[in-house]
N, C-alpha and C positions, 0 to 999 in steps of 0.2 A: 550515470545511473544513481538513484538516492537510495544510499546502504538501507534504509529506513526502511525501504517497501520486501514485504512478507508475497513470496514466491508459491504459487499452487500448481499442482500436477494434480488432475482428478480425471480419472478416464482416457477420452480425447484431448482434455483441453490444457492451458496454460494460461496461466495469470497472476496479476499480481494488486496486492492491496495494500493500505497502508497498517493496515492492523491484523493481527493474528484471531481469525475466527474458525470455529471448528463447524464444519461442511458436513457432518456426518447426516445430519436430516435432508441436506438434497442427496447423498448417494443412495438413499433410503425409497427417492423416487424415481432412480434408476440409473441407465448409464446416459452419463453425458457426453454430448458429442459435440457441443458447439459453447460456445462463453462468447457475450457481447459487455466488453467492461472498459468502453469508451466514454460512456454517457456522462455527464456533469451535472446531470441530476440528484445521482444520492445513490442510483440501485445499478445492481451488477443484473444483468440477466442469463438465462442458461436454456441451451434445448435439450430433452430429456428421453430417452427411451427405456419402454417397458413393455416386453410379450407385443411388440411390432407398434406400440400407438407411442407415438410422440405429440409432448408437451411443453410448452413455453414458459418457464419461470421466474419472476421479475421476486427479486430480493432487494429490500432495504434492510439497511441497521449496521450496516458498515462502512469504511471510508475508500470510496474507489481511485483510482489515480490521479483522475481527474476533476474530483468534488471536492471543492471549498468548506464545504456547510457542515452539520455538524449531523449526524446518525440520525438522532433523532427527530431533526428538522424532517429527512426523508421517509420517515418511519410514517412521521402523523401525513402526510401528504399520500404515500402510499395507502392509507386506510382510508383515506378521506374520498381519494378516488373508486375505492371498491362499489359504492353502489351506486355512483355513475355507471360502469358498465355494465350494472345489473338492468336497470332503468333505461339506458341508448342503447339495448340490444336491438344488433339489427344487421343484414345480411354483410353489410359492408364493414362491419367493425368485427375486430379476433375476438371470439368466446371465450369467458370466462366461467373457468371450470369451477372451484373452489379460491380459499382464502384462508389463514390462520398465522396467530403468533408464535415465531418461535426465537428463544435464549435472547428476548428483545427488540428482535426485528420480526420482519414482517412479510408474507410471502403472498404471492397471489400465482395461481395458475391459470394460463389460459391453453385453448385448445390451439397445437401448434398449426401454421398457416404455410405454405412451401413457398414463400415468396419472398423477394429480393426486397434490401431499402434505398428507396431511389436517393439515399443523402446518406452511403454508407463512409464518411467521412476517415474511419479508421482503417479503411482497407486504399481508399480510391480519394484521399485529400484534392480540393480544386489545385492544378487546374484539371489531375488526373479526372476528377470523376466528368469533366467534358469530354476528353479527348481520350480515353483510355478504352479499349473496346471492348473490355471484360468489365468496366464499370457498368454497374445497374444502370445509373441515370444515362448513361451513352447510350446501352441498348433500349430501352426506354424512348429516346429522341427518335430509335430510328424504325422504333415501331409504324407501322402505317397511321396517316389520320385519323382513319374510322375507329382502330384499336385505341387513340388515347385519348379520340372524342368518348369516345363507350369509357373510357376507364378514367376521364373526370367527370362524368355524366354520375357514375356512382357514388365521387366522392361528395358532388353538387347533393344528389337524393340523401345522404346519409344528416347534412347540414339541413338540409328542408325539416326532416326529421328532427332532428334535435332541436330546431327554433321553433319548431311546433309543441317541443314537449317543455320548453321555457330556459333549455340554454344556450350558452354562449362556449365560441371555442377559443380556446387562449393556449397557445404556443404549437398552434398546427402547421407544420411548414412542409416539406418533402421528406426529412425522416419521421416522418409520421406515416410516409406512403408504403405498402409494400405490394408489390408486384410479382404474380407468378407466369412466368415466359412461357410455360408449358401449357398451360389453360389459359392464358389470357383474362386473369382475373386480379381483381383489384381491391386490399384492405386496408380501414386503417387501422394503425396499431398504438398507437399512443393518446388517451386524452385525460389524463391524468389531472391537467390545469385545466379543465374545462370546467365553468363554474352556472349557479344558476342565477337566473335574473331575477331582481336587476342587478348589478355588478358596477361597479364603479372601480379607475384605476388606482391601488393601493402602494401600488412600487415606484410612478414615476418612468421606468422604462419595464414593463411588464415582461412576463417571458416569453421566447419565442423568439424566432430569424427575421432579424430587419429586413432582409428580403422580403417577407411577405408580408409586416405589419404596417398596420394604419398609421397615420398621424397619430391618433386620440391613445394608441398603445404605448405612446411616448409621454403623456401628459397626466401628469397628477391630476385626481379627483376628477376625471373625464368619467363619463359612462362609456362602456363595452357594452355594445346592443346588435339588433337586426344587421345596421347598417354596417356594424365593423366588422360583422360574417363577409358580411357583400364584399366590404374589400380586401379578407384574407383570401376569399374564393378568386376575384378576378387575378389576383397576384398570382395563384395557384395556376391559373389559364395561363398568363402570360408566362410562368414557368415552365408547362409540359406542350403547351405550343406554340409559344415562341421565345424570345430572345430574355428571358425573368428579367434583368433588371432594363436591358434594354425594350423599353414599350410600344419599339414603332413599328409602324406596319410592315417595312421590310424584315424585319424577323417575324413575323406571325406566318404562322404556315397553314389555316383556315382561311374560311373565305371573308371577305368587308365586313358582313352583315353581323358575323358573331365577333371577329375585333371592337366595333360599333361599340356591341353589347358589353365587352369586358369592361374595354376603355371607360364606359361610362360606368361603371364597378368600385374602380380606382380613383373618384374624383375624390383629390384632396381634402373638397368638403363634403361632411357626409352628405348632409343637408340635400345631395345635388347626386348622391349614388341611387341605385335602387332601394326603396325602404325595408326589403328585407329577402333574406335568400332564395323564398318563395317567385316573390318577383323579378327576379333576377333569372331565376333556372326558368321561368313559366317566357321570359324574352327569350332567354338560349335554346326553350326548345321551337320555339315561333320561325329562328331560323336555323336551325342545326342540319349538318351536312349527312345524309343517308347515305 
């Protein structure tokens, strides 16, 4: 254990940071019942209750266990994204309640969502989160078809959505997904890196789970467009119904017709995928299983 990291008791929860920050402005939003402080993006996040409504909120300006970078880096990306989700409001994305600065970082609240993250990495690490029965993504797999057709169908609408309003999604992978088992409902919760167009690659290997990224996510000064939705979406498919990195047809659990359609999603080259998410989802619903 590295003596260095600074121990929290607040509420429910337990955690640890690498610096000493005073919390008193979240215990001010109520009691806390849950801390998510795996991420390597830069924010600690919390769920919060007050007089029965619970709230979700994502804090930058601190150094989490797992973050490299430096406070501030996560500060301005945290603000950066606030009016993204003012702008891709939409049934399928978590609402955002309010936003404000505080002691130099940075806070955002959204309205809390009762759903699991099918890439809860810090509770259910691979290979657990396949084989583990109490992992999201296990019960997830063993939902029926129809329920994970219906609940990529909305993450597919939410992307139509957003390329129609001019952007691009950059680092959407499976813990972006969250899933409620009791209603059978489907959001996302992360888009933070999501930028608008046009967009070109500035990193070289941009963010986000090789799992689900393009080639052109790997290539300096590439453009990020229509087509490189097309193939985080079919990667997405091949994830929640069949074998994610394995793409063949004996792991696909739908029928030929919308394998067809993913597989040609994922072609190498874009040139040769669908030209944009619209077309893509407008082929998947052409043949989609009832």
């Amino acid at each position: 254990m590295n003596n260095s990291l600074i121990t929290y008791n607040i509420d429910e929860v337990t955690f640890q940071l690498k610096e000493d920050i005073d919390f008193s402005w979240l215990q001010k939003l109520g009691y806390v019942f849950a801390v998510f402080d795996q991420q390597d993006s830069g924010n600690i996040c919390f769920g919060v209750e007050r007089e029965g409504q619970k709230k979700f909120i994502k804090y930058a300006g601190t150094r989490p266990v797992d973050y490299q970078g430096e406070p501030s880096e996560a500060v301005s990306r945290l603000k950066g994204a606030i009016p993204i989700y003012y702008e891709l409001k939409h049934p399928s994305l978590i609402e955002i309640l309010d936003h404000f600065s505080v002691d130099g970082g940075y806070v955002a609240i959204f309205k809390w969502f009762n759903g699991e993250c099918l890439h809860s990495h810090w509770s259910y690490p691979p290979p657990a989160k396949y084989t583990n029965p109490n992992s999201p993504f296990y019960k997830y797999k063993h939902l029926s078809i129809e329920q994970r057709l219906n609940s990529l169908e909305r993450i597919l609408d939410f992307h139509v959505f957003l390329e129609e309003k001019g952007y691009v999604a950059i680092d959407f992978y499976d813990g972006s997904i969250l899933y409620d088992f009791m209603n059978n409902e489907t959001k996302i919760c992360d888009i933070d890196f999501y930028q608008r167009k046009p967009f070109f690659n500035n990193m070289g290997r941009l963010w986000g789970s090789s799992r689900f990224m393009s080639p052109e996510e790997f290539e300096l000064g590439a453009e990020i467009d229509s087509r490189t939705n097309v193939y985080n979406m079919g990667a997405i498919a091949f994830g929640l119904l069949g074998g994610e990195l394995d793409r063949s047809y004996e792991k696909w659990e739908a029928s030929q017709e919308l394998y067809n359609v993913v597989y040609n999603a994922i072609n190498e080259d874009k040139q040769k995928r669908y030209q944009s998410v619209r077309e893509f989802f407008n082929a998947w619903n052409k043949y989609k299983e009832c």
